[in-house]
PDB file of N, CA, C, O and CB in Angstrom:
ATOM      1  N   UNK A   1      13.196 -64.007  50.299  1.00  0.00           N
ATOM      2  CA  UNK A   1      13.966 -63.200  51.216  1.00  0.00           C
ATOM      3  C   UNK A   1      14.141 -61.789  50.660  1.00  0.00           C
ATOM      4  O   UNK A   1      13.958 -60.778  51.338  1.00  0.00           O
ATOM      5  CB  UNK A   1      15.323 -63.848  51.487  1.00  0.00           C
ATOM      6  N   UNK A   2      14.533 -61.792  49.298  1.00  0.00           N
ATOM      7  CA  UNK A   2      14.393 -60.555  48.873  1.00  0.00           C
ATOM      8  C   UNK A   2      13.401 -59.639  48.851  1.00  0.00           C
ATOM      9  O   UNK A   2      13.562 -58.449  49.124  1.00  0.00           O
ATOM     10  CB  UNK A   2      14.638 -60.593  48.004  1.00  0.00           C
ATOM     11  N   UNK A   3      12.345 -60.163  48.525  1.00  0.00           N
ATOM     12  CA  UNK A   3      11.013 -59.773  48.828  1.00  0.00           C
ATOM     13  C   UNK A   3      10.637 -59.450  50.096  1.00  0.00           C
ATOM     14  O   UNK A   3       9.571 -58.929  50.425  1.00  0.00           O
ATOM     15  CB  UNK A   3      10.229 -60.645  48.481  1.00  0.00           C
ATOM     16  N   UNK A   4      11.385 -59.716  50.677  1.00  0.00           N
ATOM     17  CA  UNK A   4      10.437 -59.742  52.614  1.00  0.00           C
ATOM     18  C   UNK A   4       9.637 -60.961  52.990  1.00  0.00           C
ATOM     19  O   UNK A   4       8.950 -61.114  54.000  1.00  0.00           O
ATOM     20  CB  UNK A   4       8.960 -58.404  52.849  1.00  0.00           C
ATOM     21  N   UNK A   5       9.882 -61.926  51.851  1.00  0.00           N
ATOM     22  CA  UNK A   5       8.952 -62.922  52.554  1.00  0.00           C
ATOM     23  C   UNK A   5       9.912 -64.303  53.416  1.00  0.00           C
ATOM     24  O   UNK A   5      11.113 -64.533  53.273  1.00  0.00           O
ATOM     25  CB  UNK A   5       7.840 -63.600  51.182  1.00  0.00           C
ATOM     26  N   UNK A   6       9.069 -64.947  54.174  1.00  0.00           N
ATOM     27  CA  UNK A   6       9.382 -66.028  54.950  1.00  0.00           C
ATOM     28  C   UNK A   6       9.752 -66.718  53.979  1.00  0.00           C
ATOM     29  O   UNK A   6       9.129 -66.682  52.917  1.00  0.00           O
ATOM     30  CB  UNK A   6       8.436 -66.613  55.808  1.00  0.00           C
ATOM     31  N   UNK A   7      10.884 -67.513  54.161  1.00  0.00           N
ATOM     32  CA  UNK A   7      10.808 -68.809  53.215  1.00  0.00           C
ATOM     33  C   UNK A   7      10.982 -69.637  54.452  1.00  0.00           C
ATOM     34  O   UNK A   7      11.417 -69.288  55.549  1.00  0.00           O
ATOM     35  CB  UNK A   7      12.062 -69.057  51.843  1.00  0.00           C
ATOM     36  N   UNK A   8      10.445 -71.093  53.950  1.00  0.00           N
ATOM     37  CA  UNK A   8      10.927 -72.350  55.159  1.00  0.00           C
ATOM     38  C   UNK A   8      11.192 -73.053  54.105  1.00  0.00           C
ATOM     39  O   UNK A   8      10.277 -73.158  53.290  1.00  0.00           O
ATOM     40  CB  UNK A   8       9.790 -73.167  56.417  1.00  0.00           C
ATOM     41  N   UNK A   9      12.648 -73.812  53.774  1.00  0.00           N
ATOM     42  CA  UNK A   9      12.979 -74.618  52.923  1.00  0.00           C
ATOM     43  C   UNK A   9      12.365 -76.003  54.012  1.00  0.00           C
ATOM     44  O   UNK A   9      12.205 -75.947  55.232  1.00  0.00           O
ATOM     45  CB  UNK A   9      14.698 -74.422  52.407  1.00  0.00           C
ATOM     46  N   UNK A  10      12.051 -77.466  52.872  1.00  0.00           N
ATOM     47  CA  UNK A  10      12.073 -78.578  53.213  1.00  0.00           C
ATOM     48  C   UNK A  10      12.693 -79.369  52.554  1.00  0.00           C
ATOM     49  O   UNK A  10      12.353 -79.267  51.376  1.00  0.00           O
ATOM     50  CB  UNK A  10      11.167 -78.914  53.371  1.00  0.00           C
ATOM     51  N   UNK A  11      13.908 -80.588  52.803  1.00  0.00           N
ATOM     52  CA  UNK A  11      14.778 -81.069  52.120  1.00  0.00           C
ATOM     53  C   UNK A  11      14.940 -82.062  53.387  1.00  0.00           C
ATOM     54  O   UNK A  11      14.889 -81.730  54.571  1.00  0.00           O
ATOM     55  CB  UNK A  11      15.935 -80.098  51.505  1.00  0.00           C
ATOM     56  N   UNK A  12      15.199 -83.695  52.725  1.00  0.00           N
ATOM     57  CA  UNK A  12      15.644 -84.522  53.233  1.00  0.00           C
ATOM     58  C   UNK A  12      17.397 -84.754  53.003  1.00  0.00           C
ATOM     59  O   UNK A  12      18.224 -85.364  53.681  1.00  0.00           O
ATOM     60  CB  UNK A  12      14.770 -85.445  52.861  1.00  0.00           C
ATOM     61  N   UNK A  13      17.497 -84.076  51.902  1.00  0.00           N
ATOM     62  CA  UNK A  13      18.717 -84.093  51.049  1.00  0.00           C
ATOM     63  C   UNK A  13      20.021 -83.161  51.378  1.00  0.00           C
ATOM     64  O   UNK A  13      19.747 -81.964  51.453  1.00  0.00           O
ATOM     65  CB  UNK A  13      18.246 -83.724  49.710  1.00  0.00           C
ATOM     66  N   UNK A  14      21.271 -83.475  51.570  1.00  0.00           N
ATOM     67  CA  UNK A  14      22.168 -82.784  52.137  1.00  0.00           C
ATOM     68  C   UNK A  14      22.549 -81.535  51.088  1.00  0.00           C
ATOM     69  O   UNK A  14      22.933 -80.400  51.371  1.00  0.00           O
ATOM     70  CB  UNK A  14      23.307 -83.742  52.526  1.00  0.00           C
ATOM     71  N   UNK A  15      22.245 -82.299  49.440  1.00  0.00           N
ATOM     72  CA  UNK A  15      22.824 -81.157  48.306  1.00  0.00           C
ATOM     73  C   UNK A  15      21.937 -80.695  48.199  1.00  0.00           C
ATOM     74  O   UNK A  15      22.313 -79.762  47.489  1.00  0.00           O
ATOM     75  CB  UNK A  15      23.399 -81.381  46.973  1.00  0.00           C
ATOM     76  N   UNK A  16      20.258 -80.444  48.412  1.00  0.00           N
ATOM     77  CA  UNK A  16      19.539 -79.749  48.275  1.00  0.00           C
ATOM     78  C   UNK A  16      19.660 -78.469  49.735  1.00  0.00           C
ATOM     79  O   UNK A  16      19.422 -77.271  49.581  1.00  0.00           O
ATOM     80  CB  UNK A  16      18.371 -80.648  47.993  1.00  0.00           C
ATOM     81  N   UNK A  17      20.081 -79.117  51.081  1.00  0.00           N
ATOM     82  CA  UNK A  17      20.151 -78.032  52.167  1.00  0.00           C
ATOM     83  C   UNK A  17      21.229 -77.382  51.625  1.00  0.00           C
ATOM     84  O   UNK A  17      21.190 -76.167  51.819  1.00  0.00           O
ATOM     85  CB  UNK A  17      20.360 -78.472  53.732  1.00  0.00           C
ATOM     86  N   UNK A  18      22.409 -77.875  50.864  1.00  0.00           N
ATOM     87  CA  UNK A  18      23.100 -76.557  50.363  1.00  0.00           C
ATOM     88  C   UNK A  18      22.807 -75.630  49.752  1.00  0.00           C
ATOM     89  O   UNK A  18      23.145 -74.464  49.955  1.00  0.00           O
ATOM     90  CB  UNK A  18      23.849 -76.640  49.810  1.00  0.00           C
ATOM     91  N   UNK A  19      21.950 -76.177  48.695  1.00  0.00           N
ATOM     92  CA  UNK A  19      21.269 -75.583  47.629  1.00  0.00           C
ATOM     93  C   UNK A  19      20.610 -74.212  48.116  1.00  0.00           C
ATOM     94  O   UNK A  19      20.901 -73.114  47.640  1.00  0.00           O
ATOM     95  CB  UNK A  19      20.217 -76.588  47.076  1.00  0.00           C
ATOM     96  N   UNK A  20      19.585 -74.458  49.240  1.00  0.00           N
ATOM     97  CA  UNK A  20      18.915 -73.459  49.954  1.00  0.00           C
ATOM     98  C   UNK A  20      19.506 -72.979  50.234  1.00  0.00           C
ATOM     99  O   UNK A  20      19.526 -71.839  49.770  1.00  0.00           O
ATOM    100  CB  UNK A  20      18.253 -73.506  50.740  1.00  0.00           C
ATOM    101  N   UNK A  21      20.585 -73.367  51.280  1.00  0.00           N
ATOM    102  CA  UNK A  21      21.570 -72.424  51.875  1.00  0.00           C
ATOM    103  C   UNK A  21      22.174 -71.385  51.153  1.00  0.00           C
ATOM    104  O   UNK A  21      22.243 -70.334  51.790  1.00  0.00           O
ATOM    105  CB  UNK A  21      22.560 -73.075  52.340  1.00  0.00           C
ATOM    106  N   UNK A  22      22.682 -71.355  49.897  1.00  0.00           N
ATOM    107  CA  UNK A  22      22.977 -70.129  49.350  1.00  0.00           C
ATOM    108  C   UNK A  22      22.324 -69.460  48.257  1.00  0.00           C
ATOM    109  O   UNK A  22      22.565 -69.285  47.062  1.00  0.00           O
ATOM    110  CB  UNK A  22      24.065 -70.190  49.049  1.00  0.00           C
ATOM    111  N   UNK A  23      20.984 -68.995  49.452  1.00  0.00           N
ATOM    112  CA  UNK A  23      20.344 -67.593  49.144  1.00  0.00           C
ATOM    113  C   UNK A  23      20.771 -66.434  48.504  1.00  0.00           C
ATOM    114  O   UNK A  23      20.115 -65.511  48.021  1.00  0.00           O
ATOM    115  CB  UNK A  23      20.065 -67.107  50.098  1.00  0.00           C
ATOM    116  N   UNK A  24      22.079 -66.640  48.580  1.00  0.00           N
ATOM    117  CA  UNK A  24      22.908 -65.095  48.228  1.00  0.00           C
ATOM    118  C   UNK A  24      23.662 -65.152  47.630  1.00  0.00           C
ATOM    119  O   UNK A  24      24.797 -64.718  47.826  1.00  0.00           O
ATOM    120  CB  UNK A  24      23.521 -64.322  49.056  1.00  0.00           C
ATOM    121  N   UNK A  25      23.234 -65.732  46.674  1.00  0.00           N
ATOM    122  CA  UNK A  25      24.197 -66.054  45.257  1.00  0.00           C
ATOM    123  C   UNK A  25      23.434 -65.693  44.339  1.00  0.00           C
ATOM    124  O   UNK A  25      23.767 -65.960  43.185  1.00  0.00           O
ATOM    125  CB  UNK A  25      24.685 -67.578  44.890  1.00  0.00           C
ATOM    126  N   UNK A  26      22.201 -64.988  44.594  1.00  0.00           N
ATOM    127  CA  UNK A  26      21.488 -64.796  42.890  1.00  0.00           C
ATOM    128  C   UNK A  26      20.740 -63.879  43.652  1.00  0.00           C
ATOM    129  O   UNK A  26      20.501 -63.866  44.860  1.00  0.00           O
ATOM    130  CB  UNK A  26      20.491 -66.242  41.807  1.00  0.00           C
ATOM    131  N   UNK A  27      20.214 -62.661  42.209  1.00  0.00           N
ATOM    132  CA  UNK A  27      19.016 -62.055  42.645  1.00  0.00           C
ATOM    133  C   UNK A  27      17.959 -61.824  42.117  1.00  0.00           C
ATOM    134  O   UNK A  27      18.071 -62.504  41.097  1.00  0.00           O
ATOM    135  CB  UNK A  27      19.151 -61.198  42.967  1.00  0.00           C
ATOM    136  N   UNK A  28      16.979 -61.346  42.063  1.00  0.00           N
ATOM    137  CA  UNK A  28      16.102 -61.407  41.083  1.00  0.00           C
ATOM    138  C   UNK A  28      15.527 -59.849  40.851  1.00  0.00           C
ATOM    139  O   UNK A  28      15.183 -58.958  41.628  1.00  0.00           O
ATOM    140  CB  UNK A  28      15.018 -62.493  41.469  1.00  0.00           C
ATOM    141  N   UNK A  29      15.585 -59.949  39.611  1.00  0.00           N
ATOM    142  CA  UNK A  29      14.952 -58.829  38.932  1.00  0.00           C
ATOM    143  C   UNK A  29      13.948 -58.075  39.524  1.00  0.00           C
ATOM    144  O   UNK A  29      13.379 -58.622  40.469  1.00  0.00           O
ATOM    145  CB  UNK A  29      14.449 -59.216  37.850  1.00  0.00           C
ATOM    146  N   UNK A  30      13.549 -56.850  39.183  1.00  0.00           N
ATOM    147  CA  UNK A  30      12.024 -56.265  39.596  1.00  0.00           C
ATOM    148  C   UNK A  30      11.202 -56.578  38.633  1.00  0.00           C
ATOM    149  O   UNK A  30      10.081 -56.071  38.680  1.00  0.00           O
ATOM    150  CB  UNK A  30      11.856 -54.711  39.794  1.00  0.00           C
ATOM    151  N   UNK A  31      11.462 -57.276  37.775  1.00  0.00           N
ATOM    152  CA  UNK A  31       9.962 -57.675  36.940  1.00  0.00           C
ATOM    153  C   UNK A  31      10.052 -58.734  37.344  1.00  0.00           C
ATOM    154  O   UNK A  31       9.030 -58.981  37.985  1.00  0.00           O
ATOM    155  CB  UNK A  31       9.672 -57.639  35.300  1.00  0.00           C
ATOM    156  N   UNK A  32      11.132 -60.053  37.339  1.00  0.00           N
ATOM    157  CA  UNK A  32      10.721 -61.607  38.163  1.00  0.00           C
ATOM    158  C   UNK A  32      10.279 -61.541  39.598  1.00  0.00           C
ATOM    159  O   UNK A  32       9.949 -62.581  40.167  1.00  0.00           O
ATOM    160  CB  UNK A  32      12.058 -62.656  38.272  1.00  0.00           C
ATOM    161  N   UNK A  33      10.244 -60.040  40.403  1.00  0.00           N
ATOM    162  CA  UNK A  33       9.883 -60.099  41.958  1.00  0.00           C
ATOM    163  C   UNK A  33       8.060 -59.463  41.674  1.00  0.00           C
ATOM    164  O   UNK A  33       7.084 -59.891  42.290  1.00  0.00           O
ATOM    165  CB  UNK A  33      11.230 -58.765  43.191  1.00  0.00           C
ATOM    166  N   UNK A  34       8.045 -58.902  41.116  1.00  0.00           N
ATOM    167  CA  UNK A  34       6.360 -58.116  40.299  1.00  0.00           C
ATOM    168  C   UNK A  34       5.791 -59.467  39.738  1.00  0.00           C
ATOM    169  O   UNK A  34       4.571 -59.441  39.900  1.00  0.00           O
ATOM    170  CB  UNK A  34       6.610 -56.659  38.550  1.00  0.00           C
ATOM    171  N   UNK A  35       6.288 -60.929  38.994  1.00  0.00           N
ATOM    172  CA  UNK A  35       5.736 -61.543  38.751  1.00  0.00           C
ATOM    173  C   UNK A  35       5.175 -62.353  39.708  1.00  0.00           C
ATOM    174  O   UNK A  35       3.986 -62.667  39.765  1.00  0.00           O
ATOM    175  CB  UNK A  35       6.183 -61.841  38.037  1.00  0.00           C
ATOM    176  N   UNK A  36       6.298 -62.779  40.671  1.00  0.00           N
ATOM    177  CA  UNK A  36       5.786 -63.614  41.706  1.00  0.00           C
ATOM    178  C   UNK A  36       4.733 -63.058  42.994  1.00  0.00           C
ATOM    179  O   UNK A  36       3.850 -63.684  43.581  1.00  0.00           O
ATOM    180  CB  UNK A  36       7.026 -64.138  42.275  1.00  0.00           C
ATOM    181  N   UNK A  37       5.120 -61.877  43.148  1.00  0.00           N
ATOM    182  CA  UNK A  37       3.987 -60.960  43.924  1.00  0.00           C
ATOM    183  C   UNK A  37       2.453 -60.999  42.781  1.00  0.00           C
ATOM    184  O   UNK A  37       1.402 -60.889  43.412  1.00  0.00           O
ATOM    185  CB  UNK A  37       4.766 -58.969  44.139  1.00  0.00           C
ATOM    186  N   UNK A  38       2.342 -61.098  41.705  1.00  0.00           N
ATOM    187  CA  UNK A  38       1.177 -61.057  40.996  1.00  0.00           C
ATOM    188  C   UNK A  38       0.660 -62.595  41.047  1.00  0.00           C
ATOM    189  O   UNK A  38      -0.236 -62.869  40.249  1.00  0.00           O
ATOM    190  CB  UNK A  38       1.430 -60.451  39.510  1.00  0.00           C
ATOM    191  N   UNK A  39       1.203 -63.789  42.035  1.00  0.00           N
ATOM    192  CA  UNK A  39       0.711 -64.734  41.620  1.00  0.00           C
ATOM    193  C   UNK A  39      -0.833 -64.982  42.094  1.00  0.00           C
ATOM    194  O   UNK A  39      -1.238 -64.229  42.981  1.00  0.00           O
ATOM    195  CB  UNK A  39       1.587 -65.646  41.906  1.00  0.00           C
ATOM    196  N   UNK A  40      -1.241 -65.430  41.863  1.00  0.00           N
ATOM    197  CA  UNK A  40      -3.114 -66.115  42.545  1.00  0.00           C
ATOM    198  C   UNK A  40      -2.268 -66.445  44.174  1.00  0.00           C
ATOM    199  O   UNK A  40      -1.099 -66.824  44.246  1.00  0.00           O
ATOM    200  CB  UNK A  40      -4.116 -68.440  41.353  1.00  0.00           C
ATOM    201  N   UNK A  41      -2.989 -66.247  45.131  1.00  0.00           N
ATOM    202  CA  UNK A  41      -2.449 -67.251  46.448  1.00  0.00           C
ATOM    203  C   UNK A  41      -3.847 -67.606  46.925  1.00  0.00           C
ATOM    204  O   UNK A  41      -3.959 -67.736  48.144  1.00  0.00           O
ATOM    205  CB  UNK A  41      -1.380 -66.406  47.867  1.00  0.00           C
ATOM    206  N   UNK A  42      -5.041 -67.803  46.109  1.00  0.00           N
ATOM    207  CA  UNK A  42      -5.708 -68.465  46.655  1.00  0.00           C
ATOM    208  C   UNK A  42      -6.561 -68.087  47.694  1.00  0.00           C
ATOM    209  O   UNK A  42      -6.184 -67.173  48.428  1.00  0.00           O
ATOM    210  CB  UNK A  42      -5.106 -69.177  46.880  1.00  0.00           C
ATOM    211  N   UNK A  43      -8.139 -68.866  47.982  1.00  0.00           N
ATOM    212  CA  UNK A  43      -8.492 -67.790  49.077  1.00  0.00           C
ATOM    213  C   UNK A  43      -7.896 -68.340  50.458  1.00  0.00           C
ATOM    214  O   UNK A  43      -8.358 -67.773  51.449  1.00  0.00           O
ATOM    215  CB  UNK A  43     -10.232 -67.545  49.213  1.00  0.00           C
ATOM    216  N   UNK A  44      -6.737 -69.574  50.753  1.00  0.00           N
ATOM    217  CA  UNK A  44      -5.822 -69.491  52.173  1.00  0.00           C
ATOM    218  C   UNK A  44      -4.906 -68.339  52.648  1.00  0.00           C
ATOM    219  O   UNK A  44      -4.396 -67.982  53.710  1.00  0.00           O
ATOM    220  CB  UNK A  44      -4.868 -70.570  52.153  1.00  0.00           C
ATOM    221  N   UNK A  45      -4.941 -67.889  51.240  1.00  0.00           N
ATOM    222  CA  UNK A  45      -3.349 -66.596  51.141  1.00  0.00           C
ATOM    223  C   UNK A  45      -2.357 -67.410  50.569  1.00  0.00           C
ATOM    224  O   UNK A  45      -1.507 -66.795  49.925  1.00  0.00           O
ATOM    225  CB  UNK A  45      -2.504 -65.896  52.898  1.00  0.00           C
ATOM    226  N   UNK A  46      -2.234 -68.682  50.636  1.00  0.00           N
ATOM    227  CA  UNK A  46      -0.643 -69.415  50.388  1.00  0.00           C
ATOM    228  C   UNK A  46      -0.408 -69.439  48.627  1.00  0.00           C
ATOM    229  O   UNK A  46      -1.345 -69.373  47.831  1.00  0.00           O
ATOM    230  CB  UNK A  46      -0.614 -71.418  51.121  1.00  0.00           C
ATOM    231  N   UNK A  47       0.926 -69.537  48.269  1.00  0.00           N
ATOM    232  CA  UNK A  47       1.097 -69.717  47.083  1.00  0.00           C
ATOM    233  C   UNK A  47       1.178 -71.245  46.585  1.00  0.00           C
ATOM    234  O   UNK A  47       1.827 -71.312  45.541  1.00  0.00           O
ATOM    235  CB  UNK A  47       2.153 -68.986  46.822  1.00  0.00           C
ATOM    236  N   UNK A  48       0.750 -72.373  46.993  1.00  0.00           N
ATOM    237  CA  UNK A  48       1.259 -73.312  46.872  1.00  0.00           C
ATOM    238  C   UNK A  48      -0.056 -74.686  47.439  1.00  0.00           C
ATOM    239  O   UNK A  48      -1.127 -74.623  48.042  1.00  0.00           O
ATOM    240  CB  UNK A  48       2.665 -73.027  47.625  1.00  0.00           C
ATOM    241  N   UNK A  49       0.607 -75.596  46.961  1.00  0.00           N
ATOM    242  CA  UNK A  49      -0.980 -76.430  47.480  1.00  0.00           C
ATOM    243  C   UNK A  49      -0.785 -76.537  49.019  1.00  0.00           C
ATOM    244  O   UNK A  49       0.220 -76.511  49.730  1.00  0.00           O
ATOM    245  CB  UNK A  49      -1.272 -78.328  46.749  1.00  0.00           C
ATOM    246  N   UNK A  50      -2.230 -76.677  49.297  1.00  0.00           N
ATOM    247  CA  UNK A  50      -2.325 -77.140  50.656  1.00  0.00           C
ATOM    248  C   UNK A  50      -1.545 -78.098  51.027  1.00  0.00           C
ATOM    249  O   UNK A  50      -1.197 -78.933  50.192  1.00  0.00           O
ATOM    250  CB  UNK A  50      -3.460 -77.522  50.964  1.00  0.00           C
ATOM    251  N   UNK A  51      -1.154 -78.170  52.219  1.00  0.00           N
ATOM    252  CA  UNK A  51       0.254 -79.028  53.050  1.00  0.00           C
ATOM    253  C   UNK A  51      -0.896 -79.817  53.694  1.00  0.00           C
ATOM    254  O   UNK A  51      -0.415 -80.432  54.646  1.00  0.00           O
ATOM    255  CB  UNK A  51       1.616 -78.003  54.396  1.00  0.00           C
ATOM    256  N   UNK A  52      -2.063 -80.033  53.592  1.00  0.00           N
ATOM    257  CA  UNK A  52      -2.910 -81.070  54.256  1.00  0.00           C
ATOM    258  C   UNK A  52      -3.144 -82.398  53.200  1.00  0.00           C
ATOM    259  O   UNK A  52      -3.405 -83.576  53.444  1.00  0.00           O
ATOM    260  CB  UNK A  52      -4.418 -80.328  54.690  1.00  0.00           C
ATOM    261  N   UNK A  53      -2.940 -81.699  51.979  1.00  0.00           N
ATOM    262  CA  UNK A  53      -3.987 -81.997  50.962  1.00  0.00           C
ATOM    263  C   UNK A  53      -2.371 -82.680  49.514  1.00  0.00           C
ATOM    264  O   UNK A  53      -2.537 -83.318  48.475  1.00  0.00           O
ATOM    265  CB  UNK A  53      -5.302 -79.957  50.470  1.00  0.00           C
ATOM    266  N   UNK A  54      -1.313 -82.268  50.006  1.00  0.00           N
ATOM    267  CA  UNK A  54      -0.290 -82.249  48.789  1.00  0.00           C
ATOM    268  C   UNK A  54       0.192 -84.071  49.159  1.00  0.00           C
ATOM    269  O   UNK A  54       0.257 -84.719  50.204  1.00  0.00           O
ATOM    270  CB  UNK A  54       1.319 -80.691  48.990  1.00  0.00           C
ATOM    271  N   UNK A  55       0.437 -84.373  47.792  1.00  0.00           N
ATOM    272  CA  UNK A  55       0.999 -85.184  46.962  1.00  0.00           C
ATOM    273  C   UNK A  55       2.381 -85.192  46.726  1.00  0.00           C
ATOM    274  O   UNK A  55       2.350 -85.772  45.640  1.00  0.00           O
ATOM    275  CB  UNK A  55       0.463 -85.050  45.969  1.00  0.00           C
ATOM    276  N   UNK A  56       3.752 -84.949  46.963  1.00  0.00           N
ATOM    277  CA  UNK A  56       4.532 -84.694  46.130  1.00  0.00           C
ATOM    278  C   UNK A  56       5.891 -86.031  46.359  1.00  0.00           C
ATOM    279  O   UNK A  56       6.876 -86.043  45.622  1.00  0.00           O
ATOM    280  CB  UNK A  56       4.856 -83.062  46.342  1.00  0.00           C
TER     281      UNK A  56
END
């Protein structure tokens, strides 16, 4: 969010939808926001495994 990006949390869990829910309790640095913008996203664009293909 800080970044400008979409987030879509997924949680079956009531203390984890809290968890998400407060976004705005922390912020992150300009070198921890430069790290995560430097990550690989792969040639889909996504940062994260495929949602066809994931295990978790």
């Amino acid at each position: 969010m800080q970044r400008g990006d979409v987030v879509i949390p997924k949680t079956d869990s009531p203390e984890r939808m809290r968890d998400n829910a407060d976004l705005f309790g922390f912020a992150l640095s300009e070198q921890e926001m430069a790290a995560i913008t430097g990550l690989d996203k792969g040639q889909s664009g996504r940062r994260g495994g495929h949602p066809d293909s994931f295990e978790g």
